[in-house]
N, CA, C and O atoms as a Maestro MAE file, in Angstrom:
{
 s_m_m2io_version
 :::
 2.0.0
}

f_m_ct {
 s_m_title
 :::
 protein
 m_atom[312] {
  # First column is atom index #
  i_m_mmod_type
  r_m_x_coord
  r_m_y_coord
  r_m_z_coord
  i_m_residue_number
  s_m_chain_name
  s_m_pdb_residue_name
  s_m_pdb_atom_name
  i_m_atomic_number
  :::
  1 25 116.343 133.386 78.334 1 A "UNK " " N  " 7
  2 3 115.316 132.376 78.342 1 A "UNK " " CA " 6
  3 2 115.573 131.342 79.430 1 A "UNK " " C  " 6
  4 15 114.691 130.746 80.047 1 A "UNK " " O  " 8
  5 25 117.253 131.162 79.637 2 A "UNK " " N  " 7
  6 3 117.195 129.817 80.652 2 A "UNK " " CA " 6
  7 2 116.101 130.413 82.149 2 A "UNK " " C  " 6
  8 15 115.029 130.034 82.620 2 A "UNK " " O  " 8
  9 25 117.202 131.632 82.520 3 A "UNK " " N  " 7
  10 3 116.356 132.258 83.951 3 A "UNK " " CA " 6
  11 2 114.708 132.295 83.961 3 A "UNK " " C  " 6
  12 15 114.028 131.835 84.878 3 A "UNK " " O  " 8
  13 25 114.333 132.754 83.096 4 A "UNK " " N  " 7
  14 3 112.859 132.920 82.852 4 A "UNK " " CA " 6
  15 2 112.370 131.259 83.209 4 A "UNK " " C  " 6
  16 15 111.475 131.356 84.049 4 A "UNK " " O  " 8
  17 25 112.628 129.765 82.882 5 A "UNK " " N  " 7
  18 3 112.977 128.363 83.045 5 A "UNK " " CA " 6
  19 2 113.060 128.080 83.993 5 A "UNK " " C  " 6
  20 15 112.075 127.538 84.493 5 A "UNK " " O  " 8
  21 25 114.481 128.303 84.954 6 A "UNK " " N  " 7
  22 3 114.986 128.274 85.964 6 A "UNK " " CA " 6
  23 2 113.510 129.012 87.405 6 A "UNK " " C  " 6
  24 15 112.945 128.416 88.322 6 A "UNK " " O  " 8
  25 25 113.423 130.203 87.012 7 A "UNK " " N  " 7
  26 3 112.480 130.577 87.847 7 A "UNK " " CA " 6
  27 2 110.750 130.064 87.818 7 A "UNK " " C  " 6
  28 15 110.007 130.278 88.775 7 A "UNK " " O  " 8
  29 25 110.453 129.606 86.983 8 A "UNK " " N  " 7
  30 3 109.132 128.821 87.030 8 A "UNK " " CA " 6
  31 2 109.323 127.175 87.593 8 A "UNK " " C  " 6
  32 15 108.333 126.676 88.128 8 A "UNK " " O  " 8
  33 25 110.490 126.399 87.485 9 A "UNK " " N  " 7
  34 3 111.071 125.851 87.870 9 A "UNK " " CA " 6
  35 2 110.828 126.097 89.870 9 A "UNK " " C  " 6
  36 15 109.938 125.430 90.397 9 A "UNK " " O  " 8
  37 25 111.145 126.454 90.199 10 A "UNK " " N  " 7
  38 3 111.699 127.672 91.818 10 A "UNK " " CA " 6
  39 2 110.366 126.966 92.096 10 A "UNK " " C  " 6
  40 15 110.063 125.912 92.657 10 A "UNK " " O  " 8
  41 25 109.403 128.357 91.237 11 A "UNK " " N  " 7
  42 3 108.320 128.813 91.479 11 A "UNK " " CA " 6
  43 2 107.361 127.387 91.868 11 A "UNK " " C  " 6
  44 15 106.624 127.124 92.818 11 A "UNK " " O  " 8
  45 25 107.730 126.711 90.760 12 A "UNK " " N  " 7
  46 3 106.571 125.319 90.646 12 A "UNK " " CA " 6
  47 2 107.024 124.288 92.102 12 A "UNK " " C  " 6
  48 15 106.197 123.762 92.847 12 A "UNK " " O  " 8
  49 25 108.440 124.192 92.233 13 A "UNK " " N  " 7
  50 3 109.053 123.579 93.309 13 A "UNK " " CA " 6
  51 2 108.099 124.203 94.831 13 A "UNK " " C  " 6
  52 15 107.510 123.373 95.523 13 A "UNK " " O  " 8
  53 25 108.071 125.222 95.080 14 A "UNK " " N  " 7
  54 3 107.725 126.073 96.247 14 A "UNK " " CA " 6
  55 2 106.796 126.002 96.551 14 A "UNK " " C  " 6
  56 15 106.302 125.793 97.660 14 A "UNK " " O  " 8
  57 25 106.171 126.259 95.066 15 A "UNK " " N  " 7
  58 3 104.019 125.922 95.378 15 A "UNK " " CA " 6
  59 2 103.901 124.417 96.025 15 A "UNK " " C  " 6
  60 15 103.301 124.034 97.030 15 A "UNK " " O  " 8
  61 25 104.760 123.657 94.998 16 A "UNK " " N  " 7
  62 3 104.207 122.163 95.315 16 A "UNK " " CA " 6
  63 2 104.643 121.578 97.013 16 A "UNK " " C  " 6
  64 15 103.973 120.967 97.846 16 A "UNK " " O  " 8
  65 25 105.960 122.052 97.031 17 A "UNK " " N  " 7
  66 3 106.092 121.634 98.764 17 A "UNK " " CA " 6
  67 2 105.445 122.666 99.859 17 A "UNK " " C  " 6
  68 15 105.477 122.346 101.047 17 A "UNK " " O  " 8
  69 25 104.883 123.852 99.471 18 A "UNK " " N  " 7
  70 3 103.842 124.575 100.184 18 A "UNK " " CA " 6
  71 2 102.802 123.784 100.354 18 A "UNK " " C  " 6
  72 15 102.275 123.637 101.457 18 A "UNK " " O  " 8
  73 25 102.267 123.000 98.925 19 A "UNK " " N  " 7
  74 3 101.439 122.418 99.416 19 A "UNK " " CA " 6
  75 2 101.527 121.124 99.919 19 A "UNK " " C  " 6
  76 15 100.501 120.785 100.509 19 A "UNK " " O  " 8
  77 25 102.133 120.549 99.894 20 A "UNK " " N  " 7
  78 3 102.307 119.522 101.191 20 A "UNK " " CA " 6
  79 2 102.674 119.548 102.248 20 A "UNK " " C  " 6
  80 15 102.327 118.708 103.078 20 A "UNK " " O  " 8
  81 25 103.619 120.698 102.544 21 A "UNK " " N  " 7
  82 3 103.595 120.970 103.923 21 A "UNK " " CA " 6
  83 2 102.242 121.632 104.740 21 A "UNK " " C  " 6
  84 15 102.176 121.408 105.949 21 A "UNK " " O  " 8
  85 25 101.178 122.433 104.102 22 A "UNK " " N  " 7
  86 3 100.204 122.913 104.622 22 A "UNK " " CA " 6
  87 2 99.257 121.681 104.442 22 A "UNK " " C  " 6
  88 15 98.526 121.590 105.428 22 A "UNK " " O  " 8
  89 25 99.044 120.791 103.599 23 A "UNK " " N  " 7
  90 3 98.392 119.351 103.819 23 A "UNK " " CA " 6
  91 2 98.727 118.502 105.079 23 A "UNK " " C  " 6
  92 15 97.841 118.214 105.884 23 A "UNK " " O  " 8
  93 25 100.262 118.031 105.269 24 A "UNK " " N  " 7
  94 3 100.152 117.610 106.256 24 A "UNK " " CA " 6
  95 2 100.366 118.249 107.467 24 A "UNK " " C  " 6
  96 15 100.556 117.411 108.348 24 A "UNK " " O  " 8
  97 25 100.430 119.809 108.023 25 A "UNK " " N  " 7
  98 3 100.069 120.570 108.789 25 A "UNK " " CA " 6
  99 2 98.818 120.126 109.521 25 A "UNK " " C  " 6
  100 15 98.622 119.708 110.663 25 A "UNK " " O  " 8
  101 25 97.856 120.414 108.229 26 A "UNK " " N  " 7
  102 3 96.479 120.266 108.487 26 A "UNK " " CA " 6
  103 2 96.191 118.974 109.087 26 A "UNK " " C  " 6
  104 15 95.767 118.665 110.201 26 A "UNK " " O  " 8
  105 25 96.547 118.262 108.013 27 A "UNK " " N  " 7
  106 3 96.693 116.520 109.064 27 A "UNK " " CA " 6
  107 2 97.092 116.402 110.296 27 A "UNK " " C  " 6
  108 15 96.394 115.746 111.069 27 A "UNK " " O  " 8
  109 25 97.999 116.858 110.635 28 A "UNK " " N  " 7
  110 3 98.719 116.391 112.408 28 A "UNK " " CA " 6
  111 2 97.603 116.857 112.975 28 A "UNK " " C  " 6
  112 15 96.988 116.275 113.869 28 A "UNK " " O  " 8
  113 25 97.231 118.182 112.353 29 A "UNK " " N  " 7
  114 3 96.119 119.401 113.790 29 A "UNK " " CA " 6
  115 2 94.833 118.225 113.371 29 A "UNK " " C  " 6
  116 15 95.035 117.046 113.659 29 A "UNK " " O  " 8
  117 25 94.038 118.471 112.953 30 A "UNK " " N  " 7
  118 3 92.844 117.449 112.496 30 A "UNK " " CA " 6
  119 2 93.121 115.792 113.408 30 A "UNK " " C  " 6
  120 15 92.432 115.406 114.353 30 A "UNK " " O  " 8
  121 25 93.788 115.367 113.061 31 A "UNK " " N  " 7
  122 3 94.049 113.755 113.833 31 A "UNK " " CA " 6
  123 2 94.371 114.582 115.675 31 A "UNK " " C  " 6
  124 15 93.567 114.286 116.559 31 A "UNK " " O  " 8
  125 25 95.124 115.194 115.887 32 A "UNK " " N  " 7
  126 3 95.177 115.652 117.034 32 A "UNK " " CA " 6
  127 2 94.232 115.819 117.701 32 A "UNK " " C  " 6
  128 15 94.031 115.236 118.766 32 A "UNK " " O  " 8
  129 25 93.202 116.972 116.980 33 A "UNK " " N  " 7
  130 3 91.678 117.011 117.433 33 A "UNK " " CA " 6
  131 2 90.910 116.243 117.304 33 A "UNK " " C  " 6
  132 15 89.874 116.436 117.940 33 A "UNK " " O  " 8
  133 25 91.000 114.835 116.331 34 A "UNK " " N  " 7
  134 3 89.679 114.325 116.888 34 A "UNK " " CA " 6
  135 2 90.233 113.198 117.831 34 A "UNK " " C  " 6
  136 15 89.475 112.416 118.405 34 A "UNK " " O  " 8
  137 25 91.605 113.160 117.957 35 A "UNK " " N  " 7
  138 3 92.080 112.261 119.016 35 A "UNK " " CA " 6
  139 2 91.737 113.091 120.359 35 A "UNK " " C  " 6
  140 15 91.987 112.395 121.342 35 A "UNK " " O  " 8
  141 25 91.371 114.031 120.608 36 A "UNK " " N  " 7
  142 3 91.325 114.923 122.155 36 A "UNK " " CA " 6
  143 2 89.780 114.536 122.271 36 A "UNK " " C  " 6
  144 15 89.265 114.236 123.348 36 A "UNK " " O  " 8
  145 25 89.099 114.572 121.071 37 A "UNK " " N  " 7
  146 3 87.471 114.304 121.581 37 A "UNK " " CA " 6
  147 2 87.199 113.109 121.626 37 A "UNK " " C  " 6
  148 15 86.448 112.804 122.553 37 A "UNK " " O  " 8
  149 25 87.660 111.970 120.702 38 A "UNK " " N  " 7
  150 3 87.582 110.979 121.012 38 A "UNK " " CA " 6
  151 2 87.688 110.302 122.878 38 A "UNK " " C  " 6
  152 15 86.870 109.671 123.547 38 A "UNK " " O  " 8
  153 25 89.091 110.816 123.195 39 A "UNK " " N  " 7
  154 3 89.356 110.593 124.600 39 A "UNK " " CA " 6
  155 2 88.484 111.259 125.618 39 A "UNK " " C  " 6
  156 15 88.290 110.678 126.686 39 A "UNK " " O  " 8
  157 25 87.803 112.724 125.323 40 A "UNK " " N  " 7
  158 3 86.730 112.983 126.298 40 A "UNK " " CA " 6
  159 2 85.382 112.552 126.331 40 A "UNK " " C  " 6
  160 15 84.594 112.725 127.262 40 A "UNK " " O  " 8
  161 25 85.091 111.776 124.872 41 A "UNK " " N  " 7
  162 3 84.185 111.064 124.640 41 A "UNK " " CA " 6
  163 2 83.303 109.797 125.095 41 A "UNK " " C  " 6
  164 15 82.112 109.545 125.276 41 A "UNK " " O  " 8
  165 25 85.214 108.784 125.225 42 A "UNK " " N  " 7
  166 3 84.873 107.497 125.655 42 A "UNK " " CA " 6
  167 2 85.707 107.572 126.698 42 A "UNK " " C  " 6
  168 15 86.827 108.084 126.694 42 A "UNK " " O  " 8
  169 25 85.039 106.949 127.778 43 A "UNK " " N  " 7
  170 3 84.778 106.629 129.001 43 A "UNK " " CA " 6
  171 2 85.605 105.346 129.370 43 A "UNK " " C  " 6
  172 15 84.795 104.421 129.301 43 A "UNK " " O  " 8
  173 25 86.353 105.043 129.590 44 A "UNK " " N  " 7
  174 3 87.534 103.370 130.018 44 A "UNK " " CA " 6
  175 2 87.093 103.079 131.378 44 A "UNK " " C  " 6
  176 15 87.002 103.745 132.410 44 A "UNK " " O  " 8
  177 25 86.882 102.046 131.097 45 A "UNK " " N  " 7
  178 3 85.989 101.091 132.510 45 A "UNK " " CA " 6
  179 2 87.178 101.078 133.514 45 A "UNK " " C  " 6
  180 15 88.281 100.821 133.031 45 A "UNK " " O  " 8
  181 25 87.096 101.317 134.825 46 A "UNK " " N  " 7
  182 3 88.728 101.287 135.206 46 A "UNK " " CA " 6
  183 2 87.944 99.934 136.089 46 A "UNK " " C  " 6
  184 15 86.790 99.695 136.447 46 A "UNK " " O  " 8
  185 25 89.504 99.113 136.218 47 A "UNK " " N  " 7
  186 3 89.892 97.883 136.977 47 A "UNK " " CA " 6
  187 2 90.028 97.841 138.317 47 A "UNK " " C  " 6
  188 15 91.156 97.865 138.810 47 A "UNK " " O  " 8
  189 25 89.044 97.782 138.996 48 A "UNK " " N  " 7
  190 3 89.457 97.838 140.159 48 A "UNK " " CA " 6
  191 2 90.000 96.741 141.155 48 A "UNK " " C  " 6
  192 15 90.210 95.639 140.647 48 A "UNK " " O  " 8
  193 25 90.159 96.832 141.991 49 A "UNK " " N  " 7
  194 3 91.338 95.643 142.468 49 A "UNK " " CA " 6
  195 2 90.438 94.924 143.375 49 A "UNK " " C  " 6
  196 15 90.787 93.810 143.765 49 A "UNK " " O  " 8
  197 25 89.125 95.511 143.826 50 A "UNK " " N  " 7
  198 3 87.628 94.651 144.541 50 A "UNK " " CA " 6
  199 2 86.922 94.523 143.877 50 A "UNK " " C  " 6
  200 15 85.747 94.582 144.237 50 A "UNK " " O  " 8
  201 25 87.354 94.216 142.203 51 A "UNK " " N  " 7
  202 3 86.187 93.852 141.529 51 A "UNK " " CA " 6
  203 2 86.406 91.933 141.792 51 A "UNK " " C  " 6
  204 15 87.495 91.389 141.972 51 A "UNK " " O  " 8
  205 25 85.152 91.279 141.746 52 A "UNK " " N  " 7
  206 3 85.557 90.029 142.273 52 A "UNK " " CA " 6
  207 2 85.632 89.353 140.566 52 A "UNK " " C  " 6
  208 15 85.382 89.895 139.489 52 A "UNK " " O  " 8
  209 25 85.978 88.294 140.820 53 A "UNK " " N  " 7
  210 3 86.903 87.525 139.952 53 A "UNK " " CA " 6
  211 2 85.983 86.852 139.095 53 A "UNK " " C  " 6
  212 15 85.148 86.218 139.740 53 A "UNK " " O  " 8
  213 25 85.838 86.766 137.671 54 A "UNK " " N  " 7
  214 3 85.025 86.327 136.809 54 A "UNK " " CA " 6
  215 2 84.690 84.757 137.059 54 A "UNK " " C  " 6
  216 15 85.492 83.836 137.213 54 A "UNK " " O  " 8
  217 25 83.501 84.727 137.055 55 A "UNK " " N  " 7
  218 3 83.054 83.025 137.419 55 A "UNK " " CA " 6
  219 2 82.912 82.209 136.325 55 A "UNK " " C  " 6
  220 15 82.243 82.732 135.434 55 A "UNK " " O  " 8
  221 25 83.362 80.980 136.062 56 A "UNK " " N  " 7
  222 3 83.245 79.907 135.028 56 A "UNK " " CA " 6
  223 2 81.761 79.569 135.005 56 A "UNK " " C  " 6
  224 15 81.095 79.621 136.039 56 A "UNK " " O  " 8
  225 25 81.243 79.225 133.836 57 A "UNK " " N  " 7
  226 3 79.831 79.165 133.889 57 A "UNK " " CA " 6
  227 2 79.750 78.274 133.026 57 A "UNK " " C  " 6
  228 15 78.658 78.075 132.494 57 A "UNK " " O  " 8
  229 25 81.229 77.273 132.553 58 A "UNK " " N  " 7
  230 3 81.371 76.429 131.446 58 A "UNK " " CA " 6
  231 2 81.557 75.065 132.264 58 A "UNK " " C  " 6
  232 15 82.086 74.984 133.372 58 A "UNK " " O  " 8
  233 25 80.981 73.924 131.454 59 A "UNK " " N  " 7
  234 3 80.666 72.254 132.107 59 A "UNK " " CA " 6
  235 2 82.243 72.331 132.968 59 A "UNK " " C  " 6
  236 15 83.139 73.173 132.912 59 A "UNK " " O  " 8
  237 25 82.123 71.200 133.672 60 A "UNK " " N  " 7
  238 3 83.717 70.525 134.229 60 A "UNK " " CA " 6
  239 2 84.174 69.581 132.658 60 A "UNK " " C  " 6
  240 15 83.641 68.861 131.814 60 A "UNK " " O  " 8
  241 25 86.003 70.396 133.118 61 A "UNK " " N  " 7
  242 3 86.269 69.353 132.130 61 A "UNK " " CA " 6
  243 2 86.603 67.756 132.481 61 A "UNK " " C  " 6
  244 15 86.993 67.393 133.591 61 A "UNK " " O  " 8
  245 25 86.346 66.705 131.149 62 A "UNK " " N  " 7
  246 3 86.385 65.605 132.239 62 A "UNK " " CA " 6
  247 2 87.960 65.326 132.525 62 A "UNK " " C  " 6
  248 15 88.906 66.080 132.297 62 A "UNK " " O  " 8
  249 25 87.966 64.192 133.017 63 A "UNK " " N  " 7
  250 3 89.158 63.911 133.698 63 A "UNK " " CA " 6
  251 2 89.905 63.426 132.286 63 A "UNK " " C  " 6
  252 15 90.976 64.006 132.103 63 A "UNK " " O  " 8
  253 25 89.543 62.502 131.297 64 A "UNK " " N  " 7
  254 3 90.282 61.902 130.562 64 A "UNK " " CA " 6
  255 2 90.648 63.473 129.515 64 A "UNK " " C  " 6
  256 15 91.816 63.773 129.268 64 A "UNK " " O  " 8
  257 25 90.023 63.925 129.246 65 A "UNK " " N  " 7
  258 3 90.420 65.467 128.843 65 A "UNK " " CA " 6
  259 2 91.754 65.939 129.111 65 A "UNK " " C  " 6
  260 15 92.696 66.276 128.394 65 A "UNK " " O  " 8
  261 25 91.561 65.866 130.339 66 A "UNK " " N  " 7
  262 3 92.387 66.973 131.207 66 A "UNK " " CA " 6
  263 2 93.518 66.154 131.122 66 A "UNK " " C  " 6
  264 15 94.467 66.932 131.027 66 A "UNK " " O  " 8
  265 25 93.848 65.225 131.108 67 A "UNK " " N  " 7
  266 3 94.815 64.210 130.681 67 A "UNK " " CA " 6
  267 2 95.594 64.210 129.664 67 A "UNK " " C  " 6
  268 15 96.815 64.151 129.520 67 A "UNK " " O  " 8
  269 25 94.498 64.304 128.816 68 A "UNK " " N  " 7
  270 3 95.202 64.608 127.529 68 A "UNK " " CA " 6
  271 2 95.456 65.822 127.013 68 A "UNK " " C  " 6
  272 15 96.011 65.842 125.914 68 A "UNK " " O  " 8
  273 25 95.078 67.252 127.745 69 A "UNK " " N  " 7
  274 3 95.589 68.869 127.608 69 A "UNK " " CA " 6
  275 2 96.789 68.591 128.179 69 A "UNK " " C  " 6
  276 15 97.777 68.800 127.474 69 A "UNK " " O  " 8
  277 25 96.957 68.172 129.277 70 A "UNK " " N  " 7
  278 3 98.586 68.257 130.662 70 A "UNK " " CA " 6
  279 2 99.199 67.568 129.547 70 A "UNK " " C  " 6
  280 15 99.773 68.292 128.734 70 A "UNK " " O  " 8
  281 25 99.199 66.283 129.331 71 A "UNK " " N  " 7
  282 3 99.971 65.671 127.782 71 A "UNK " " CA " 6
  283 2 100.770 66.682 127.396 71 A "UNK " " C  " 6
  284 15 101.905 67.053 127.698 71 A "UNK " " O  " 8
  285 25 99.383 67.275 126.192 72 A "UNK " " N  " 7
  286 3 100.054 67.978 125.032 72 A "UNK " " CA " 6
  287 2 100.526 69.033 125.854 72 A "UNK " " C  " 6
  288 15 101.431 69.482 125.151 72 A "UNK " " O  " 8
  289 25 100.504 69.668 126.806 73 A "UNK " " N  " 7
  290 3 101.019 70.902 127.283 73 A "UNK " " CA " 6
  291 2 102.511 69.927 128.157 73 A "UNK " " C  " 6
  292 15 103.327 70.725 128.618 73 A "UNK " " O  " 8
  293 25 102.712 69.135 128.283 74 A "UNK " " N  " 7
  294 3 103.518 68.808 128.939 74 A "UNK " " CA " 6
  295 2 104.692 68.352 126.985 74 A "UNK " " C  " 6
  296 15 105.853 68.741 126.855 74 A "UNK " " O  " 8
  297 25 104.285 67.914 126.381 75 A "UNK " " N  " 7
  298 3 105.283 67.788 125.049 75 A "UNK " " CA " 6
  299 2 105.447 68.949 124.574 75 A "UNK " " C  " 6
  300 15 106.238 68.873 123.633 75 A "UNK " " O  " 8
  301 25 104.954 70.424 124.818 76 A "UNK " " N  " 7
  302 3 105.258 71.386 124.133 76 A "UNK " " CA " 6
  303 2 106.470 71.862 124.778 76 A "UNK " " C  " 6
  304 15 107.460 72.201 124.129 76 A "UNK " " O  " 8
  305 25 106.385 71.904 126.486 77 A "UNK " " N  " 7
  306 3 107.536 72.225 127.074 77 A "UNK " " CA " 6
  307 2 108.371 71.293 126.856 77 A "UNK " " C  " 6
  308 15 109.441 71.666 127.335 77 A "UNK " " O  " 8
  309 25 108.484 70.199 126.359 78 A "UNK " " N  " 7
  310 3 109.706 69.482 126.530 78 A "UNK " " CA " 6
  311 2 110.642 69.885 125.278 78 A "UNK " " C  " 6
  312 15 111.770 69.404 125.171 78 A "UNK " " O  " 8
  :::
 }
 m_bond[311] {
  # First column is bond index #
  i_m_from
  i_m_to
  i_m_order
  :::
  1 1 2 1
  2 2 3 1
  3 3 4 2
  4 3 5 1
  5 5 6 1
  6 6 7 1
  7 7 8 2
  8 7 9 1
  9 9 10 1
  10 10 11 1
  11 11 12 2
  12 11 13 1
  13 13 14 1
  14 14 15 1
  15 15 16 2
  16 15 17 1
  17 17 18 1
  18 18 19 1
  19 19 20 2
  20 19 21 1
  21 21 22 1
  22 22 23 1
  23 23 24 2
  24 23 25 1
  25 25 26 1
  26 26 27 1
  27 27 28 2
  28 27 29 1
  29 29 30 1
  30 30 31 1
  31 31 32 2
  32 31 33 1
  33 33 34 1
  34 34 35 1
  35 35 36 2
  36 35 37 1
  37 37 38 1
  38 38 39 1
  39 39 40 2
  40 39 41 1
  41 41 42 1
  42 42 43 1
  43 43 44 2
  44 43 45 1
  45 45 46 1
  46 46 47 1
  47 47 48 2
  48 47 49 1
  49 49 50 1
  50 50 51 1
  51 51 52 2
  52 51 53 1
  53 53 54 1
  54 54 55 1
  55 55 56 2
  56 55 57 1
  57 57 58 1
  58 58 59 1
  59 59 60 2
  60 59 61 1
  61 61 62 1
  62 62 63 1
  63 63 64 2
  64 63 65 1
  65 65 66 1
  66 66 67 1
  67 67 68 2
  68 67 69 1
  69 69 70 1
  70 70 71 1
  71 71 72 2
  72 71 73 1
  73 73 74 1
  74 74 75 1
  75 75 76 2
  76 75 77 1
  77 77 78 1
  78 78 79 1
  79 79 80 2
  80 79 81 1
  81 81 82 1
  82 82 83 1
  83 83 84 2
  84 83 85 1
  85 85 86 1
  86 86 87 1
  87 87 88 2
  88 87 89 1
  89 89 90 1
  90 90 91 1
  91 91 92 2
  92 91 93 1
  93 93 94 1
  94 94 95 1
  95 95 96 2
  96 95 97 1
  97 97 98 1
  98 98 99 1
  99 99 100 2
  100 99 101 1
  101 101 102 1
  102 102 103 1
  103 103 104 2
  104 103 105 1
  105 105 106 1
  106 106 107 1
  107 107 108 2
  108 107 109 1
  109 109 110 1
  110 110 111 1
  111 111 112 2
  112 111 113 1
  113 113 114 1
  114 114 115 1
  115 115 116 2
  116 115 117 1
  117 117 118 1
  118 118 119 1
  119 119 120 2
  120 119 121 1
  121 121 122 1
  122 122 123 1
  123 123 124 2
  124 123 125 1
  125 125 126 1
  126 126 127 1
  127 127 128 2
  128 127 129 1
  129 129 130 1
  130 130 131 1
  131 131 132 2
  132 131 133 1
  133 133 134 1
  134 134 135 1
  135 135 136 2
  136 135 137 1
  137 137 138 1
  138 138 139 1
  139 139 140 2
  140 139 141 1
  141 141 142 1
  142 142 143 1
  143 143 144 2
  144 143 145 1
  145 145 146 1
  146 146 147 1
  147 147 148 2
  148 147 149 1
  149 149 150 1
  150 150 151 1
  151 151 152 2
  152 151 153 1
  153 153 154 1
  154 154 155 1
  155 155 156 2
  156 155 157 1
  157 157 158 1
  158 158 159 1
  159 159 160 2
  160 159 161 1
  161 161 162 1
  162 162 163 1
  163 163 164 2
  164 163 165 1
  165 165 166 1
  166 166 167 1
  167 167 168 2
  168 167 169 1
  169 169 170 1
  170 170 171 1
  171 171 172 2
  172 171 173 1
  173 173 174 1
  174 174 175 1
  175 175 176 2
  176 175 177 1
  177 177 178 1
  178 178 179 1
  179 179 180 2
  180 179 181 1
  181 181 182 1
  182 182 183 1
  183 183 184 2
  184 183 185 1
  185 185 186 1
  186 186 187 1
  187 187 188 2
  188 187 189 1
  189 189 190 1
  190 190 191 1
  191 191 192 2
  192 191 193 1
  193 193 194 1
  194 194 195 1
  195 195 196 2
  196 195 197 1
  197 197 198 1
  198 198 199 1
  199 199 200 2
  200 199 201 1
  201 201 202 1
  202 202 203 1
  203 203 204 2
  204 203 205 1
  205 205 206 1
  206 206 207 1
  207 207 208 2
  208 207 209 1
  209 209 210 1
  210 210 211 1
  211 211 212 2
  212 211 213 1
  213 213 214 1
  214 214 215 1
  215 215 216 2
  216 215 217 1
  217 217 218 1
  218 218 219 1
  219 219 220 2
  220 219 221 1
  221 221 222 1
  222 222 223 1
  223 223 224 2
  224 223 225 1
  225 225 226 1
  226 226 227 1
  227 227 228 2
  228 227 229 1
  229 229 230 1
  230 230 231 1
  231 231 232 2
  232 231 233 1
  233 233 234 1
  234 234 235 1
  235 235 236 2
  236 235 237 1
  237 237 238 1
  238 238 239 1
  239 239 240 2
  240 239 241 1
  241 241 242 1
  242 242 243 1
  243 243 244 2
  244 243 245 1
  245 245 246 1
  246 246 247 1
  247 247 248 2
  248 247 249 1
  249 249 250 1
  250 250 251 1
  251 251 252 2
  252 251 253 1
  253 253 254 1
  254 254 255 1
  255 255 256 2
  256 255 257 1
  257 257 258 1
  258 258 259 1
  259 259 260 2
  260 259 261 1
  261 261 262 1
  262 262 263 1
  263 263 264 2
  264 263 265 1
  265 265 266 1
  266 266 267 1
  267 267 268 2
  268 267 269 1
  269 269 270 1
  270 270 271 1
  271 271 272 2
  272 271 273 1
  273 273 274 1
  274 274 275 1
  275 275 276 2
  276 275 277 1
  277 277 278 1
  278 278 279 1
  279 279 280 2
  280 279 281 1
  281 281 282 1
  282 282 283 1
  283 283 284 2
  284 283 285 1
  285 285 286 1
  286 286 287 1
  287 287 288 2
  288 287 289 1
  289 289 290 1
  290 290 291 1
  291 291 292 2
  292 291 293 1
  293 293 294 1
  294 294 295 1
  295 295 296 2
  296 295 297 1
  297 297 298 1
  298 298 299 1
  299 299 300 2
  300 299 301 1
  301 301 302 1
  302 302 303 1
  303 303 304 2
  304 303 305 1
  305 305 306 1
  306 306 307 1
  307 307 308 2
  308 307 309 1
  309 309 310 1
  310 310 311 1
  311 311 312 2
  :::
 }
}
């Protein structure tokens, strides 16, 4: 009776890490593939080095402002 135990035991062990190893099998391949279409999909803006330089389109800051940013940026370094 023990062996008869012992071997369903085996048996139940084998199925169950069969099936997680063929689960996450399936996982790596699946994420792999939709990571390959994803990348032929989308398109990355490339940077080019004559693209000209983004323009401020925001008020001037005023002077007493700016006074008081250099300040606080001047007590953070200290």
């Amino acid at each position: 009776m023990e062996s008869t135990l012992i071997a369903q035991g085996l048996d139940l062990m084998l199925y169950g890490m069969g099936t997680v190893f063929t689960f996450l099998t399936l996982l790596v391949g699946i994420t792999t593939l939709m990571s390959m279409i994803v990348n032929k999909l989308v398109v990355e803006a490339e940077v080019t080095a004559d693209a000209p330089a983004p323009v401020s389109t925001g008020a001037p800051v005023e002077p007493r402002i700016a006074k008081v940013i250099q300040a606080a940026i001047d007590q953070h370094r200290k």
